[in-house]
N, CA, C and O atoms as a CHARMM CRD file, in Angstrom:
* protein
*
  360
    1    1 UNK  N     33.94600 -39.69500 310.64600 PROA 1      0.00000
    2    1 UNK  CA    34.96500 -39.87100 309.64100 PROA 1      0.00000
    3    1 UNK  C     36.04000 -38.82800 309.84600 PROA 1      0.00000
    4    1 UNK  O     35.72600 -37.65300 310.03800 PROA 1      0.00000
    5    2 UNK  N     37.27100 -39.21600 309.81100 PROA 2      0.00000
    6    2 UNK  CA    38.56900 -38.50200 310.63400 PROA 2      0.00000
    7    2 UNK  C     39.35400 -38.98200 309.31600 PROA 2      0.00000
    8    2 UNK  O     39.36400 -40.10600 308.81200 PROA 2      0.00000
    9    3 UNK  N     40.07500 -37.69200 308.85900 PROA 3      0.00000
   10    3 UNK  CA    40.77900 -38.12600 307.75300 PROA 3      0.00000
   11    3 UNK  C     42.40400 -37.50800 308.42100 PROA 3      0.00000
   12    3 UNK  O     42.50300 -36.40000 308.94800 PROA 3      0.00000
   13    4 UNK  N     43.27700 -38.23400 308.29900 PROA 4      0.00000
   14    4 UNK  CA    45.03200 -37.48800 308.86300 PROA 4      0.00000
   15    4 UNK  C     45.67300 -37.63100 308.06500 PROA 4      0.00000
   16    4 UNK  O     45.80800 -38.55000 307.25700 PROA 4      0.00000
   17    5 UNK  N     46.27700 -36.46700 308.24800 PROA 5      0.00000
   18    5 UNK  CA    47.37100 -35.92200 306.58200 PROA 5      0.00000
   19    5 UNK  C     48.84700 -36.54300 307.17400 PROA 5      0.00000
   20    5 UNK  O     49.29500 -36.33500 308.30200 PROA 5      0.00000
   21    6 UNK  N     49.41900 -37.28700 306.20100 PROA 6      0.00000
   22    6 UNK  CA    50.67600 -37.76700 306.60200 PROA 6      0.00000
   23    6 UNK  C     52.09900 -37.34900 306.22700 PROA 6      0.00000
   24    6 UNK  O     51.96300 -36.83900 305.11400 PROA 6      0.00000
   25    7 UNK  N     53.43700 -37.29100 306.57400 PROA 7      0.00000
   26    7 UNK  CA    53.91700 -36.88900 305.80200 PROA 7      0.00000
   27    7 UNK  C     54.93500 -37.54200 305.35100 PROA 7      0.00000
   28    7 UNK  O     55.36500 -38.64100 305.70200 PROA 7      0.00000
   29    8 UNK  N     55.47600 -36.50000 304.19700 PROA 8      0.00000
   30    8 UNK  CA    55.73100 -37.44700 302.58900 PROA 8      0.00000
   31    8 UNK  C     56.82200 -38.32900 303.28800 PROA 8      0.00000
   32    8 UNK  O     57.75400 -38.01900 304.03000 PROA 8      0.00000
   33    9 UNK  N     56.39300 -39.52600 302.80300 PROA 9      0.00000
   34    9 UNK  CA    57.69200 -40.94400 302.44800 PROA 9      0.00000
   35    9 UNK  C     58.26900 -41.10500 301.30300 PROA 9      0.00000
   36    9 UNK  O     59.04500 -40.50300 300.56000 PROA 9      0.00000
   37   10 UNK  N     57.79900 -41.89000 301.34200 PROA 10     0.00000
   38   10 UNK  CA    59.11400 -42.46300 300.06600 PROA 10     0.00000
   39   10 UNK  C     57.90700 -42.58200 298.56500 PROA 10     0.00000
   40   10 UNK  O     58.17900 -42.42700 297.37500 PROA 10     0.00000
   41   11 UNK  N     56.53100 -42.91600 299.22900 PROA 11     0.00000
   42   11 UNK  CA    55.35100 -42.48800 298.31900 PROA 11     0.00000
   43   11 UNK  C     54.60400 -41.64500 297.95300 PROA 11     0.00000
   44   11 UNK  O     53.52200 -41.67000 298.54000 PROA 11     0.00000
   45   12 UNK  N     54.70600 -40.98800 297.31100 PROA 12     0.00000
   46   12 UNK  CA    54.07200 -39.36800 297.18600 PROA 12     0.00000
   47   12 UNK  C     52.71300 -39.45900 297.09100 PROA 12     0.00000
   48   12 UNK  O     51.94100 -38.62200 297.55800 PROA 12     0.00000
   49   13 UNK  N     52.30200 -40.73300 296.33200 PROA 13     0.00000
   50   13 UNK  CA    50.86200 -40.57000 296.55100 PROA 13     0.00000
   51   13 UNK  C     50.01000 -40.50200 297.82200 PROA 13     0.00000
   52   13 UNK  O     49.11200 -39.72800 298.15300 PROA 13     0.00000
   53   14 UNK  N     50.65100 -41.70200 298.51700 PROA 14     0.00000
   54   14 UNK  CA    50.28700 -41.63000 300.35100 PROA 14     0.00000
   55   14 UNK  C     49.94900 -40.11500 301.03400 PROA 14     0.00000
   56   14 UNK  O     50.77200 -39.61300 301.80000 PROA 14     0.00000
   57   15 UNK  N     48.92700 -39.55400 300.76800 PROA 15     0.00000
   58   15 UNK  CA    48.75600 -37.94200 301.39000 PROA 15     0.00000
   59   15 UNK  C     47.86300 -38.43800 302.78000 PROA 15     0.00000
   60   15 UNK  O     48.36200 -38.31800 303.89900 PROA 15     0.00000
   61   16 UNK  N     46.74800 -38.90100 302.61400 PROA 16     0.00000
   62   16 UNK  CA    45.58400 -39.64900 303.52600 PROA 16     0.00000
   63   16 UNK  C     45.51200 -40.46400 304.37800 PROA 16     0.00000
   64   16 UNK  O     45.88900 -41.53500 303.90300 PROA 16     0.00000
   65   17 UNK  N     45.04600 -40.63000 306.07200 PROA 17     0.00000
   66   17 UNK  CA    44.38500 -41.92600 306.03800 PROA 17     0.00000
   67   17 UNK  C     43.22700 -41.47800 306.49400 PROA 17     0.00000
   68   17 UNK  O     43.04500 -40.38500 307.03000 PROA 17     0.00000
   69   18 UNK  N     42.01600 -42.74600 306.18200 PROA 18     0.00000
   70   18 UNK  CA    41.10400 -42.35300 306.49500 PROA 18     0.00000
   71   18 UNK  C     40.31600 -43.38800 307.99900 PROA 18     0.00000
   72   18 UNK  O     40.37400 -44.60700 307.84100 PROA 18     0.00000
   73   19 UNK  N     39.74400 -42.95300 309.13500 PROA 19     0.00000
   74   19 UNK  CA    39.39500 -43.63400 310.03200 PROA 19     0.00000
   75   19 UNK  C     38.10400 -43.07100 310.45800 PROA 19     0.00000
   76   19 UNK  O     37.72500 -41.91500 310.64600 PROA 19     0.00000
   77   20 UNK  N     37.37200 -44.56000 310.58700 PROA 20     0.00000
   78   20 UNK  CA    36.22700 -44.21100 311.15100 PROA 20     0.00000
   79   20 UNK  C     36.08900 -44.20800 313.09000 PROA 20     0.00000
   80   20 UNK  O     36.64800 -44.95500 313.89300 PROA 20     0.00000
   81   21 UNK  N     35.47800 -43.47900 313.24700 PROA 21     0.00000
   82   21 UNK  CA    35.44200 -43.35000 314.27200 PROA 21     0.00000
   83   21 UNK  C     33.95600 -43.17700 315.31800 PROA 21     0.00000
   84   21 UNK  O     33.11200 -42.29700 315.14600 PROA 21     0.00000
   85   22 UNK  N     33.91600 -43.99400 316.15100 PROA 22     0.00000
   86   22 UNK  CA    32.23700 -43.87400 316.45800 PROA 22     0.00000
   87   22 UNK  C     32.19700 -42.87700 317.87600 PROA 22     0.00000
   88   22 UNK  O     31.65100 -43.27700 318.90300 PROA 22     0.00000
   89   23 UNK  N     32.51500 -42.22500 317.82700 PROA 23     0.00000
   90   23 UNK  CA    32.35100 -41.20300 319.45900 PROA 23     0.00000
   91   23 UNK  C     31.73900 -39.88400 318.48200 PROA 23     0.00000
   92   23 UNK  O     32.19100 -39.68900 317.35300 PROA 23     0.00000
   93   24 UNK  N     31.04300 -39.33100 318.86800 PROA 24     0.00000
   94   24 UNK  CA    29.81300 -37.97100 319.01500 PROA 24     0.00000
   95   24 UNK  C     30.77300 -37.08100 319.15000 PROA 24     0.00000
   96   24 UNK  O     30.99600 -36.34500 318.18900 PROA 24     0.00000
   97   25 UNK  N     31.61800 -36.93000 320.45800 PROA 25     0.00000
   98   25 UNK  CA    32.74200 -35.96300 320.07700 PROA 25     0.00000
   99   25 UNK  C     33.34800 -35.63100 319.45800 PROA 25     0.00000
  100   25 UNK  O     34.31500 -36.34400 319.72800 PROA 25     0.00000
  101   26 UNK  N     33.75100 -34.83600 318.46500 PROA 26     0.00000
  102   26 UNK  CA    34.75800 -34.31000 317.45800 PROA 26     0.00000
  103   26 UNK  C     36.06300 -34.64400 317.95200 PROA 26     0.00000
  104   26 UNK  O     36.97500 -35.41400 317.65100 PROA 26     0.00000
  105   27 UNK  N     35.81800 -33.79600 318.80400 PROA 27     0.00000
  106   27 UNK  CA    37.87100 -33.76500 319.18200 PROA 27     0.00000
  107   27 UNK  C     38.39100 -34.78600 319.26100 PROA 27     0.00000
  108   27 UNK  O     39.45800 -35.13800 318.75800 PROA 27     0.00000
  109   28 UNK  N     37.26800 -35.68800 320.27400 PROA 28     0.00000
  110   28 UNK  CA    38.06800 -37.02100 320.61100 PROA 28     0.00000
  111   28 UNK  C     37.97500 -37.78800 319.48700 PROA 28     0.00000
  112   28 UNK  O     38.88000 -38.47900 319.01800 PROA 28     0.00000
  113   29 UNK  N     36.71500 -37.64000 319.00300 PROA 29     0.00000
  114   29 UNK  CA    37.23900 -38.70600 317.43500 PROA 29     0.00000
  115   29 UNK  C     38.48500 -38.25600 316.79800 PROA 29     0.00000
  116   29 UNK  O     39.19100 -39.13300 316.29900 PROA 29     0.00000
  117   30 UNK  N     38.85200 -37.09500 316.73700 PROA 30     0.00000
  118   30 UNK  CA    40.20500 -36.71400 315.88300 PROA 30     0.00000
  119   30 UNK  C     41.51400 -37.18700 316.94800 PROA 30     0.00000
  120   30 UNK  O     42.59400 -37.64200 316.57300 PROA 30     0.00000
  121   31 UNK  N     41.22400 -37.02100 317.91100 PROA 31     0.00000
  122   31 UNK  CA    42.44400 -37.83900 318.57800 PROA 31     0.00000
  123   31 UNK  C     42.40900 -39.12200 318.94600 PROA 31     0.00000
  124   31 UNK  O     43.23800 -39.65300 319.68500 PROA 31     0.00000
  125   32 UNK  N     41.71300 -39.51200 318.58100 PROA 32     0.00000
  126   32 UNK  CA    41.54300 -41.29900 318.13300 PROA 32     0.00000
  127   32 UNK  C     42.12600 -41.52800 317.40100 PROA 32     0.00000
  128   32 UNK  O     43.09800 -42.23000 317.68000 PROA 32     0.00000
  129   33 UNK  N     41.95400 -41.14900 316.16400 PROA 33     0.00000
  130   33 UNK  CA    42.30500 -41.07900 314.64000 PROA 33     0.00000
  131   33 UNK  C     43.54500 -40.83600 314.94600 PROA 33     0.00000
  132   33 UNK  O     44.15100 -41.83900 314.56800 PROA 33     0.00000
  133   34 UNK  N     44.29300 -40.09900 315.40800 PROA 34     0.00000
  134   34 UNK  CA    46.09500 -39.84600 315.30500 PROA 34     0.00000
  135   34 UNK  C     46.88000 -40.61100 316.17100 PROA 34     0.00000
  136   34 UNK  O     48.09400 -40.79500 316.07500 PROA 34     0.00000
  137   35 UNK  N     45.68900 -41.29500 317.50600 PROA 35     0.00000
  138   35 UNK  CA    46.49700 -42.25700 318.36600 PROA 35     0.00000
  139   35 UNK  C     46.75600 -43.63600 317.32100 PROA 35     0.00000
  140   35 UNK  O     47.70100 -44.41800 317.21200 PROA 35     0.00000
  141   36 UNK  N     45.29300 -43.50300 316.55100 PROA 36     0.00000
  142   36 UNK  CA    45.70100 -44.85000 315.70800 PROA 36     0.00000
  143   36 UNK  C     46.59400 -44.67600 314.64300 PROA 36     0.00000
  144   36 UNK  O     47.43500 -45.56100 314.48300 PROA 36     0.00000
  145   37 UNK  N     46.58400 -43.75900 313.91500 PROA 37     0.00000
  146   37 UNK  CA    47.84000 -43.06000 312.66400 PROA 37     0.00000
  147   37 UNK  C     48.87200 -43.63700 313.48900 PROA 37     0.00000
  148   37 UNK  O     49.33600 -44.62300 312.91600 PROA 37     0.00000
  149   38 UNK  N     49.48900 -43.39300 314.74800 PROA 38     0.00000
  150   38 UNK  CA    50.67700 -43.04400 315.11000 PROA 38     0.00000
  151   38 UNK  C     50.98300 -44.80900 315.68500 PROA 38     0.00000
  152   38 UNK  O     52.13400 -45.23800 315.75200 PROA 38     0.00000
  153   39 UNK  N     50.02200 -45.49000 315.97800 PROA 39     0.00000
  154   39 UNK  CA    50.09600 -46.96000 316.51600 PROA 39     0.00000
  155   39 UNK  C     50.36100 -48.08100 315.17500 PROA 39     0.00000
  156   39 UNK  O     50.89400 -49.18900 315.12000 PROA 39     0.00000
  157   40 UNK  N     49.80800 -47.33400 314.31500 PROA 40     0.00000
  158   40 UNK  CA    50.07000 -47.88900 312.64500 PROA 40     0.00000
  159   40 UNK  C     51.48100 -48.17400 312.06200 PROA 40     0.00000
  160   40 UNK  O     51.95600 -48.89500 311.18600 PROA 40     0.00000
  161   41 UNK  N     52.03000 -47.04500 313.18500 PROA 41     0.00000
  162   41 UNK  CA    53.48700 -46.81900 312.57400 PROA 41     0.00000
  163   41 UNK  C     53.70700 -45.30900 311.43300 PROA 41     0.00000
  164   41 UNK  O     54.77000 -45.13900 310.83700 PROA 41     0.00000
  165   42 UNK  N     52.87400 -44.62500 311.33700 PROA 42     0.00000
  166   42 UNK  CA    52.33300 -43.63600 310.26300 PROA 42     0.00000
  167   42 UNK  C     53.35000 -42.52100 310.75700 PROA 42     0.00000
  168   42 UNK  O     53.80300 -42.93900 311.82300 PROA 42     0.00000
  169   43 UNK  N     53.85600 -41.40400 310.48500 PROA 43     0.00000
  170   43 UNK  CA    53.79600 -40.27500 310.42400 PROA 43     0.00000
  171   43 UNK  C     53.03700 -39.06800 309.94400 PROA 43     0.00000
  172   43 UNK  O     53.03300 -38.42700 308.89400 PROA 43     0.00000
  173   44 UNK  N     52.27000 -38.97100 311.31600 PROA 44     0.00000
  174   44 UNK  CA    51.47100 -37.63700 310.47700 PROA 44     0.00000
  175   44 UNK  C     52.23100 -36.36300 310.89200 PROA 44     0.00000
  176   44 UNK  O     53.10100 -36.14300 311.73500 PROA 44     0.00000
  177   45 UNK  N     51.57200 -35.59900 309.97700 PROA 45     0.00000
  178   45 UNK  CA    52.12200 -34.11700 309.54600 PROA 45     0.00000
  179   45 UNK  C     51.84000 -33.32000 310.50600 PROA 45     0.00000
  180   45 UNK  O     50.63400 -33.15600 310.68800 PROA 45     0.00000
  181   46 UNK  N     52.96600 -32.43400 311.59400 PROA 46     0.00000
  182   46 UNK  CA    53.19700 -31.38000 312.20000 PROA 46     0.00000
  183   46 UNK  C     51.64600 -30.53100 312.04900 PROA 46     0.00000
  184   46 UNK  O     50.65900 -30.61200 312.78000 PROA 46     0.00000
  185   47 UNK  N     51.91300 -29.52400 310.53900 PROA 47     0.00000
  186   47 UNK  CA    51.66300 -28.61700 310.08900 PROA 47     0.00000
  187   47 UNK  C     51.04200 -28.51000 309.07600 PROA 47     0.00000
  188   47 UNK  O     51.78200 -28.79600 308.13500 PROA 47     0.00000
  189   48 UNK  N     49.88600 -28.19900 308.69600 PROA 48     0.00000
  190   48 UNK  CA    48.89100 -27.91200 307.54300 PROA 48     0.00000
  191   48 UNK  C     50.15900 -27.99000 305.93500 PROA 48     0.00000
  192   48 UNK  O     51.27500 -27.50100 305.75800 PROA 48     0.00000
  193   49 UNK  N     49.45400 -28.65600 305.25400 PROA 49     0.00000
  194   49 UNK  CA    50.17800 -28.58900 303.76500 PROA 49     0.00000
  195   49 UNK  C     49.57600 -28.58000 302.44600 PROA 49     0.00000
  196   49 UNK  O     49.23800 -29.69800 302.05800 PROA 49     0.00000
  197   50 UNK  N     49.34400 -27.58000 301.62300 PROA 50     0.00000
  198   50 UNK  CA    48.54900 -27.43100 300.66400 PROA 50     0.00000
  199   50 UNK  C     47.40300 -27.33200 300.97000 PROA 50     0.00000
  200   50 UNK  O     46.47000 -28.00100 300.52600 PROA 50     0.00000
  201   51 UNK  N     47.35100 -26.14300 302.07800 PROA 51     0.00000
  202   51 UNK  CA    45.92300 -25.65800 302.38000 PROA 51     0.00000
  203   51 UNK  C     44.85200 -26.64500 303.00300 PROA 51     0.00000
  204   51 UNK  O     43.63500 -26.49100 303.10100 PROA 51     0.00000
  205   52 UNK  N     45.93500 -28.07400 303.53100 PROA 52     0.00000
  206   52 UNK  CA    44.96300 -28.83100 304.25300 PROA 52     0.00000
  207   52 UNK  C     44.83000 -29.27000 305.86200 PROA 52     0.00000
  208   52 UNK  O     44.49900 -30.45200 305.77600 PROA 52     0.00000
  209   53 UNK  N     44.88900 -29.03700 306.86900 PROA 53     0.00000
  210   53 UNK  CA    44.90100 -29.23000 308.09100 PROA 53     0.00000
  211   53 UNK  C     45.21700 -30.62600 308.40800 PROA 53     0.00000
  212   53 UNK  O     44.59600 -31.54700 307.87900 PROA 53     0.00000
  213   54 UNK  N     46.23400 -30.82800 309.31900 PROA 54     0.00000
  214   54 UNK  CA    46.85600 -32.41600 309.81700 PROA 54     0.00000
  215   54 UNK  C     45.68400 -33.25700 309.93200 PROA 54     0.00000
  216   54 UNK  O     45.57600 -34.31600 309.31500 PROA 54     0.00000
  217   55 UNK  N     44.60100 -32.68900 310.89800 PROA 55     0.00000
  218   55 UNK  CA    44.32700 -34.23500 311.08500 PROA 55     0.00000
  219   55 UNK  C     41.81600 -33.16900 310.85600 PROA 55     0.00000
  220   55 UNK  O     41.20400 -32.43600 311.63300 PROA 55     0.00000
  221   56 UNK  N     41.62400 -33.44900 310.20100 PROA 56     0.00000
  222   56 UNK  CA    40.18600 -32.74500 309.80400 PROA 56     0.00000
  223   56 UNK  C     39.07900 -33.95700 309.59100 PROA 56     0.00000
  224   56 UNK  O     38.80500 -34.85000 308.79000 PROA 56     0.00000
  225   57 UNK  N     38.62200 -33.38800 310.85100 PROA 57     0.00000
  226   57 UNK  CA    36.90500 -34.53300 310.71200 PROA 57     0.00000
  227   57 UNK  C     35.95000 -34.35900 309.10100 PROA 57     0.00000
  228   57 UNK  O     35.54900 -33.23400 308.80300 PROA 57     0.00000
  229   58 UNK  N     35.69900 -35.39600 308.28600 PROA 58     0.00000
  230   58 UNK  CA    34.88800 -34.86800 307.21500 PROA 58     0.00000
  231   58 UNK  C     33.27200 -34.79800 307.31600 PROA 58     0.00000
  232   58 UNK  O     32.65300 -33.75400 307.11200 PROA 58     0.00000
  233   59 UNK  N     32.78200 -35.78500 307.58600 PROA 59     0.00000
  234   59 UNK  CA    32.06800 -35.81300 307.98900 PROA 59     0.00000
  235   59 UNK  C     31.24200 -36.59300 309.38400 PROA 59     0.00000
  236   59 UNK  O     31.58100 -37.77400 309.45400 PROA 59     0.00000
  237   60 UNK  N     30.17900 -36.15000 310.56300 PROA 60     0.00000
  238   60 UNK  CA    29.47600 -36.67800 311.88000 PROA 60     0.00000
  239   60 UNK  C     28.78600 -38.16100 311.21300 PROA 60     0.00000
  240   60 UNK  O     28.26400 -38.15500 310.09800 PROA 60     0.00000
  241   61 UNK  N     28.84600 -39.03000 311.80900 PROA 61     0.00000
  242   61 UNK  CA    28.39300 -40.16900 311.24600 PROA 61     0.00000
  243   61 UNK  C     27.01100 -40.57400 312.33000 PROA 61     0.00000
  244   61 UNK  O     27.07200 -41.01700 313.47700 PROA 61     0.00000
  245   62 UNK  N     26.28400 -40.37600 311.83700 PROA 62     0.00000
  246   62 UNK  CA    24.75700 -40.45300 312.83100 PROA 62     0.00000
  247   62 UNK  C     24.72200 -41.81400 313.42600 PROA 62     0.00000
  248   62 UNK  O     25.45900 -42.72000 313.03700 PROA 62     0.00000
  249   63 UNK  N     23.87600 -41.93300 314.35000 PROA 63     0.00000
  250   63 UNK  CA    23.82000 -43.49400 315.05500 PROA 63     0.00000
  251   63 UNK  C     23.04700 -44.30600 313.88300 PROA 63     0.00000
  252   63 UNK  O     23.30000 -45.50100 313.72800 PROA 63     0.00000
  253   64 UNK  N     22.20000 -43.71200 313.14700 PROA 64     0.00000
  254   64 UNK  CA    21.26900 -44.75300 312.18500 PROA 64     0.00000
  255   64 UNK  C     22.98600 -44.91800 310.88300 PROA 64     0.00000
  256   64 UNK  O     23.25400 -46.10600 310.70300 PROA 64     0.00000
  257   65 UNK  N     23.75600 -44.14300 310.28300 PROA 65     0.00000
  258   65 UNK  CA    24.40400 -44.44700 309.55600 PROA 65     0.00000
  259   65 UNK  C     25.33900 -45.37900 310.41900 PROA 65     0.00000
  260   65 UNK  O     25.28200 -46.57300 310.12400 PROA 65     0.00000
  261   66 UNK  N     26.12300 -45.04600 311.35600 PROA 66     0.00000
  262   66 UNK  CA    26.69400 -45.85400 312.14500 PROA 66     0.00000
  263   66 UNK  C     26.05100 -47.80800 312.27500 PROA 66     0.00000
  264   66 UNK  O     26.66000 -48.87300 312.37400 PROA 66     0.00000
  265   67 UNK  N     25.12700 -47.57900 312.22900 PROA 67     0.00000
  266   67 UNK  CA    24.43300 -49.00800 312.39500 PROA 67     0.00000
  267   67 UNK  C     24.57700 -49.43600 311.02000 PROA 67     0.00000
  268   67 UNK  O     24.86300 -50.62800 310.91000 PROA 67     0.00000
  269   68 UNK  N     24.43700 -48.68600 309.77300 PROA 68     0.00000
  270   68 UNK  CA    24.04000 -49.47400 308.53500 PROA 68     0.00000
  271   68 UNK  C     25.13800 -50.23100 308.03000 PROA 68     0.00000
  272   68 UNK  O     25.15000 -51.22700 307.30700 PROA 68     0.00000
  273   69 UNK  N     26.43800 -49.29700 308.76200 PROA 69     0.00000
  274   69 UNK  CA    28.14600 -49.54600 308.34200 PROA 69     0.00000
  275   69 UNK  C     28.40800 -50.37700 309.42500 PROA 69     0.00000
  276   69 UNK  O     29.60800 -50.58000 309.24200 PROA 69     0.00000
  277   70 UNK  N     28.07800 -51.07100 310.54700 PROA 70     0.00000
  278   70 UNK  CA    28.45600 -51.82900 311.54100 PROA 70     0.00000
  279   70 UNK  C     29.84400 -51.51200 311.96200 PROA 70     0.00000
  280   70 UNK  O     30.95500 -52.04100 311.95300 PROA 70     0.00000
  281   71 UNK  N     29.29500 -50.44600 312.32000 PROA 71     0.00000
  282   71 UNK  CA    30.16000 -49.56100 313.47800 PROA 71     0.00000
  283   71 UNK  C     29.78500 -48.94100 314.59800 PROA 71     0.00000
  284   71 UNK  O     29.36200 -47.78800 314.68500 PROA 71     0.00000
  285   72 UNK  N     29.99100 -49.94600 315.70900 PROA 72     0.00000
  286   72 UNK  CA    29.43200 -49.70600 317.28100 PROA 72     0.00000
  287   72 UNK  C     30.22600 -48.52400 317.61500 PROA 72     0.00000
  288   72 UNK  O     31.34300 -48.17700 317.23100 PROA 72     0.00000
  289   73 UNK  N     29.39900 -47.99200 318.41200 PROA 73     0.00000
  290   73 UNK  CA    29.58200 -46.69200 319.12000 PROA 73     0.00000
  291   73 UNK  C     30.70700 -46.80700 320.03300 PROA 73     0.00000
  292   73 UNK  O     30.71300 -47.78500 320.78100 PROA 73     0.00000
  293   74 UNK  N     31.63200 -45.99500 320.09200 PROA 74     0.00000
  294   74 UNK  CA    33.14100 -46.12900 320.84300 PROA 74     0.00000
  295   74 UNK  C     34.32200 -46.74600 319.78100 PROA 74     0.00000
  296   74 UNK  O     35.44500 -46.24400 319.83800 PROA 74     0.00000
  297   75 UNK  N     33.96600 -48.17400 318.52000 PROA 75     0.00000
  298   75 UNK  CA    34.37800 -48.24400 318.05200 PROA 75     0.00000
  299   75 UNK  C     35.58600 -47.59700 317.00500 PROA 75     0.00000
  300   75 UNK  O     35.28800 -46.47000 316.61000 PROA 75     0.00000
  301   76 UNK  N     36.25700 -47.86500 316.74400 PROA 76     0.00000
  302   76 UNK  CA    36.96100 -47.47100 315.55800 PROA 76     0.00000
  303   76 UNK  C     37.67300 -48.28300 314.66100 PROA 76     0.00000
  304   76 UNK  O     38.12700 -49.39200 314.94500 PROA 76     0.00000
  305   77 UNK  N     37.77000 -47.68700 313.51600 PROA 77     0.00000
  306   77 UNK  CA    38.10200 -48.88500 312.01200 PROA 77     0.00000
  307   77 UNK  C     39.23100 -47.83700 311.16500 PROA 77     0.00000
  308   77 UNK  O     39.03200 -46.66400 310.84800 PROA 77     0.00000
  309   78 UNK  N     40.28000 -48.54300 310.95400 PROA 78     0.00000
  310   78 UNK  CA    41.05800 -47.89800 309.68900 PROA 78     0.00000
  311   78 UNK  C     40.43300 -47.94300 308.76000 PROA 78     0.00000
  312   78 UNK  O     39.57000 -48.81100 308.88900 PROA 78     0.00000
  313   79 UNK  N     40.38100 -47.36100 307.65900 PROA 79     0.00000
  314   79 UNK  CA    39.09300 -47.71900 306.26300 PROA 79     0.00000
  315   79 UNK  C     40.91500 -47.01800 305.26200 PROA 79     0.00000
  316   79 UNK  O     40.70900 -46.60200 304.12200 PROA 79     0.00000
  317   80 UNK  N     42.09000 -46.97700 305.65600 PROA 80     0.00000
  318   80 UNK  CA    43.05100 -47.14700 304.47600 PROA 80     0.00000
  319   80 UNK  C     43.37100 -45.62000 303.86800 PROA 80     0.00000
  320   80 UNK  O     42.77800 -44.60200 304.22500 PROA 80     0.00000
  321   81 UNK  N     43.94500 -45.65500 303.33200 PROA 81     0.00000
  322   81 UNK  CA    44.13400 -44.53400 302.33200 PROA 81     0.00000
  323   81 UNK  C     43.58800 -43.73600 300.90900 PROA 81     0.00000
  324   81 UNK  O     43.87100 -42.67600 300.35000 PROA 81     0.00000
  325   82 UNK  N     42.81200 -44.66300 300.70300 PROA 82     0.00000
  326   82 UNK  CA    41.66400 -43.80600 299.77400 PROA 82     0.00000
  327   82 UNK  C     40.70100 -43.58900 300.30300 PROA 82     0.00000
  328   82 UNK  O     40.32500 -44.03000 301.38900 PROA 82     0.00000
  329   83 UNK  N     40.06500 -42.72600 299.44500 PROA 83     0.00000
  330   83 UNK  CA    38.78200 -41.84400 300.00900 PROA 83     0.00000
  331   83 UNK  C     37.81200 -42.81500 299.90800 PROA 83     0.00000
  332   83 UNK  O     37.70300 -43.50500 298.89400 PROA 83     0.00000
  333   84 UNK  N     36.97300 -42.95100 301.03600 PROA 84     0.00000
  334   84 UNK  CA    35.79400 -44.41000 301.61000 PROA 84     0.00000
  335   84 UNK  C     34.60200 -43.05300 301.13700 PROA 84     0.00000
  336   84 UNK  O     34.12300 -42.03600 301.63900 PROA 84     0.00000
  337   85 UNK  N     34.53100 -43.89600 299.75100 PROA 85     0.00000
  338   85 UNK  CA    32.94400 -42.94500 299.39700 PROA 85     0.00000
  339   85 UNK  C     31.72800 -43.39200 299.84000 PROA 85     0.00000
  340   85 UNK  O     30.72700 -42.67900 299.91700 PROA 85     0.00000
  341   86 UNK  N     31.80200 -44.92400 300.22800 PROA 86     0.00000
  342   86 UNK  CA    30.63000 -45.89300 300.61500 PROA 86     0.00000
  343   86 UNK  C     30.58600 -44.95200 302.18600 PROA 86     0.00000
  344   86 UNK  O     29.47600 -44.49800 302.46400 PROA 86     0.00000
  345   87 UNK  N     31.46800 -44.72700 302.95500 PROA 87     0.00000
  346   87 UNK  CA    31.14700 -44.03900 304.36800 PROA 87     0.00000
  347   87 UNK  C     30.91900 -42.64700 304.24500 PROA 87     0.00000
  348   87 UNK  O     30.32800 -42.07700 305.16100 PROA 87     0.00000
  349   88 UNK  N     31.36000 -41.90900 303.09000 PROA 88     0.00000
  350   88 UNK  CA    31.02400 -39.81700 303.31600 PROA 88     0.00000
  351   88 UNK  C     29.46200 -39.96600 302.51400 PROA 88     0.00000
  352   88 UNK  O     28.72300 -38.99200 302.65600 PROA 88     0.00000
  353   89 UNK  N     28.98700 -41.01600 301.76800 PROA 89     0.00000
  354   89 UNK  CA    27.68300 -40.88100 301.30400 PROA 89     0.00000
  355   89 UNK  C     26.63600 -40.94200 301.92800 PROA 89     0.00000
  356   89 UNK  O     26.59000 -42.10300 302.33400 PROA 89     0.00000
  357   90 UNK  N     25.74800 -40.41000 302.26600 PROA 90     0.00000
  358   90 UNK  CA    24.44600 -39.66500 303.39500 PROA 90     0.00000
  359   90 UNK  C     23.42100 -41.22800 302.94000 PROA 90     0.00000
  360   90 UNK  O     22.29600 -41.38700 303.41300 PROA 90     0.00000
């Protein structure tokens, strides 16, 4: 789970997106996540804002959780702009 901070439009609420991402790697899941932000059409944020970092993994998504959410490994899914509580719940 790869969350990227965007920056402000014309909607102030729009702070988030959230993407799932199935690679074991961190990094590369986070640069997954911003190739897709940026293929969306999105602008994400340079520079940390309100103490939050551009683009921050929340939580490793295990292969058994990965399976329960039908999300193949390599895969990746936009899951939108609110917070996906059904995916950060253990």
């Amino acid at each position: 789970m790869v969350a990227v901070l965007l920056e402000p439009g014309r909607d102030p609420e729009q702070g988030r997106r959230y993407f799932a991402i199935g690679r074991a790697d961190r990094a590369q899941a986070e640069w997954v996540a911003v190739d897709m932000a940026i293929s969306l059409g999105l602008r994400v944020a340079a520079s940390p804002a309100g103490g939050e970092e551009p683009v921050q993994a929340l939580v490793p998504l295990s292969p058994v959780r990965m399976r329960a959410l039908g999300l193949a490994s390599g895969e990746r899914r936009d899951l939108g702009d609110r917070r996906p509580r059904r995916w950060l719940t253990a």
